[in-house]
N, C-alpha and C positions, 0 to 999 in steps of 0.2 A: 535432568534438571541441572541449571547452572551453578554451580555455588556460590558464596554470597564475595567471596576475594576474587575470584578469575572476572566478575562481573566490576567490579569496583575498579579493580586493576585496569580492563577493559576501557571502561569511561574514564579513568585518569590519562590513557594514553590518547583516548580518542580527543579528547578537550585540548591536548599539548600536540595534537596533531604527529604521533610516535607513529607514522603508518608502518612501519615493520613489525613494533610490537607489538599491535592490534594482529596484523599476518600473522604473526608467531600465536597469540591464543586461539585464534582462528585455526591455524593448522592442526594445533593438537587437541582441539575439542571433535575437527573431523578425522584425526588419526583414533580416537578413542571412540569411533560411530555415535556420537550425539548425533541426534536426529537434525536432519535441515531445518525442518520447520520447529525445532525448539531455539537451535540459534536464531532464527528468524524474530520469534517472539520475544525471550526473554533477553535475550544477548544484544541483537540490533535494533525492535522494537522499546525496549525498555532503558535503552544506551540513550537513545534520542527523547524519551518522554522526560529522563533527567537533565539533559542538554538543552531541552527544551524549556524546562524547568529552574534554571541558572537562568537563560536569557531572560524567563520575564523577570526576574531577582535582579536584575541586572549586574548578576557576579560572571558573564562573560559579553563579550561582545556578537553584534550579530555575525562582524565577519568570523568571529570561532562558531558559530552555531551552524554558520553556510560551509566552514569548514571541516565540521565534524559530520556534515549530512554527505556531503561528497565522498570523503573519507568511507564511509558505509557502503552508498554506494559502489562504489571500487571493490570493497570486500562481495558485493553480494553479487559483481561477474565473477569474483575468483569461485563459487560456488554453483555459478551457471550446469557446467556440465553433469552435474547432480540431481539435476532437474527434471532432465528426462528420460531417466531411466525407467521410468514406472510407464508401465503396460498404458497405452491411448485410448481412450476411452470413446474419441469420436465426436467429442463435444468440445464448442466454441466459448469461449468469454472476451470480450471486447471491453478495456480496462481505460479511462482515460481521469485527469484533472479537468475540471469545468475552463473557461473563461476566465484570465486574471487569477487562477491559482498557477503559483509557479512553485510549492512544494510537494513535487513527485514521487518522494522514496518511499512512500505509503501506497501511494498506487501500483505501484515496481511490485511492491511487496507480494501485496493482494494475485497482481496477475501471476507469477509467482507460484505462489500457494495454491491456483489455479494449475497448473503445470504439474508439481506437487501429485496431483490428484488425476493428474494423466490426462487433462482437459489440455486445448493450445489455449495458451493466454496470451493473447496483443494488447500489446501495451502501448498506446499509441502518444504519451507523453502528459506535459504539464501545459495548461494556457492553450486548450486544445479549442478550436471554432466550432459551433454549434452545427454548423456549415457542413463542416469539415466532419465532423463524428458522424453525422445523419450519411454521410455520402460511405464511409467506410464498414458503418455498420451493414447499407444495403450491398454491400461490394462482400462481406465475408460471413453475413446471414447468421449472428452465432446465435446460441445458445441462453444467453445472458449476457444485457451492458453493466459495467458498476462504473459507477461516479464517485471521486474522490473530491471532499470539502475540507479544508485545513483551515482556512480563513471564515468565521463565523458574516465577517463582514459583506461575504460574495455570495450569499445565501440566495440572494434574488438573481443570482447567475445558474444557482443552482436550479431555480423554480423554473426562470425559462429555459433550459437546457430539457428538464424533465413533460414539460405543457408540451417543443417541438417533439422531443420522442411519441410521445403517446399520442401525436398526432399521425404522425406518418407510419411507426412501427407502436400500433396498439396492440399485439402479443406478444411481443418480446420482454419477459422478466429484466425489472431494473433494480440493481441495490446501490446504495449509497451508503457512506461511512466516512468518515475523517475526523478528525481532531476538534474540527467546528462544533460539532455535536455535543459539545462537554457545556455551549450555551445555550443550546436548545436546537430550533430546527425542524423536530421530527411533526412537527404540526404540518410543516408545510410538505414531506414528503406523505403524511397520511391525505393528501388533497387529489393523490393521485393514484389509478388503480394499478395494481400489478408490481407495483413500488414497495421495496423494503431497505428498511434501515437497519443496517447491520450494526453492534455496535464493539465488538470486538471479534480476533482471529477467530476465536473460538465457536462465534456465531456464525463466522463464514465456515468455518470446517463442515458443520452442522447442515448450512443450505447447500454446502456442496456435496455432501453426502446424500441427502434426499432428492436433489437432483435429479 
């Protein structure tokens, strides 16, 4: 577990954009074996739920909010290599942003966590074409797609993205999760079969374990 000053600290440098000193608690939570996926969740996931949490306050701007999620980003290659150390399990997850979402470091995340668990996770990016995901799911056959929603507002990007899957690839497990979800949503993921709404890491640990 994080403590409550290395996390504070954290988001003070992260908001003042200090990228060395973010590196620096970053380096010695992985010299002291903090697990990845606890920095994962508490550290970078809860860095931006606060960051996230200023901008609607409007006690920072968006450009520091687009600046603190890059920022993250960046730290979470310098952890890449850590990733795949754990035994392969064999199995696929195919990770993308619907249509007109352009906040990916949720999706990163996930695929990630995915990896984590010995699975290959592609991550095929933010603002991804309905098009385009149907063509690469039949190109790498996984295991499970997840759909990431951040914007409540794109929700009906999310419903058609979800109608072409279940058309074309009707057994393929789909989960969806994002930030959008804190206004609802989950009505229109129950309209479809095979479809699960995830709604935190911990629910995803859980489906990737029974797996």
């Amino acid at each position: 577990m994080i403590d409550h000053t290395t996390f504070d600290n954290f988001v003070d440098h992260l908001v003042n954009g200090r990228k060395k000193d973010c590196l620096v608690i970053l380096e010695k939570l992985v010299e002291e074996n903090c697990p990845i996926e606890t920095i994962y969740t508490e550290l970078f996931q809860g860095a931006l739920y606060v960051v996230g949490d200023l901008w609607e306050k409007n006690k920072i701007s968006v450009a520091t909010e687009h600046m603190a999620t890059a920022l993250i980003e960046t730290l979470m290659i310098q952890l890449q290599p850590k990733l795949f150390t754990t035994l392969r399990v064999g199995k696929k997850a195919v990770i993308a942003c619907v249509a007109k979402e352009h906040h990916q470091v949720g999706a990163k995340m996930i695929a990630d966590i995915f990896e984590m668990h010995g699975w290959d996770g592609y991550f095929i990016g933010a603002n991804t074409p309905a098009e385009e995901l149907n063509r690469f799911i039949a190109e790498q056959k996984p295991d499970v797609v997840g759909l990431s929603l951040s914007i409540y507002f794109n929700i009906n990007e999310l419903k058609g993205f979800l109608a072409r899957l279940r058309v074309r690839f009707p057994d393929i497990p789909v989960i969806v999760g994002g930030q959008a979800f804190r206004w609802g949503g989950a009505e229109i993921v129950d309209q479809f079969s095979n479809v699960r709404l995830l709604k935190s890491i911990n629910e995803l640990n859980n489906y990737i374990k029974a797996a």
